[in-house]
C-alpha angles and dihedrals in degrees: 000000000000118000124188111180074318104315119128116223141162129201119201137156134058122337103211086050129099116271125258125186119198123210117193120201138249125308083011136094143203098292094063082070097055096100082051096043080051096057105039104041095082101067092022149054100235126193116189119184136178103246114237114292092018136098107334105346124087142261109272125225091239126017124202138115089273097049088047090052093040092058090044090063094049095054087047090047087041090056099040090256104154103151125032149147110245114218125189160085 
């Protein structure tokens, strides 16, 4: 189970394709993204990941829009992750 300063991500699809990075909403996790994860990961690199405080990842000390995206670009950064599509709602 991938664990990233307690965020829980999975990475699926092609390696030599273009990232993609799914963001789930409020109240939801990363498995309400698996349709989605199905139908991209043959033409991208997806990395979906349960936003702090959801699903499998952990509470975090302080909780906004900033700390989230904070969190999101050192995970990105974590992973090499240095150009990317956002996804999300």
């Amino acid at each position: 189970m991938p664990d990233f300063e307690g965020l829980y991500y999975e990475i699926s699809g092609q390696p030599d394709r273009p990232w993609v990075v799914l963001c789930h909403g409020m109240a939801l996790d990363l498995e309400n993204m698996r349709p989605l994860i199905a139908r991209l990961e043959s033409d991208w690199r997806v990395l979906a990941w349960d936003m702090p405080g959801h699903g499998r990842s952990v509470v975090p000390a302080k909780i906004s829009t900033d700390a989230f995206a904070g969190l999101l670009a050192n995970l990105l950064d974590g992973l090499g992750i240095s150009d990317a599509h956002i996804l999300g709602f």
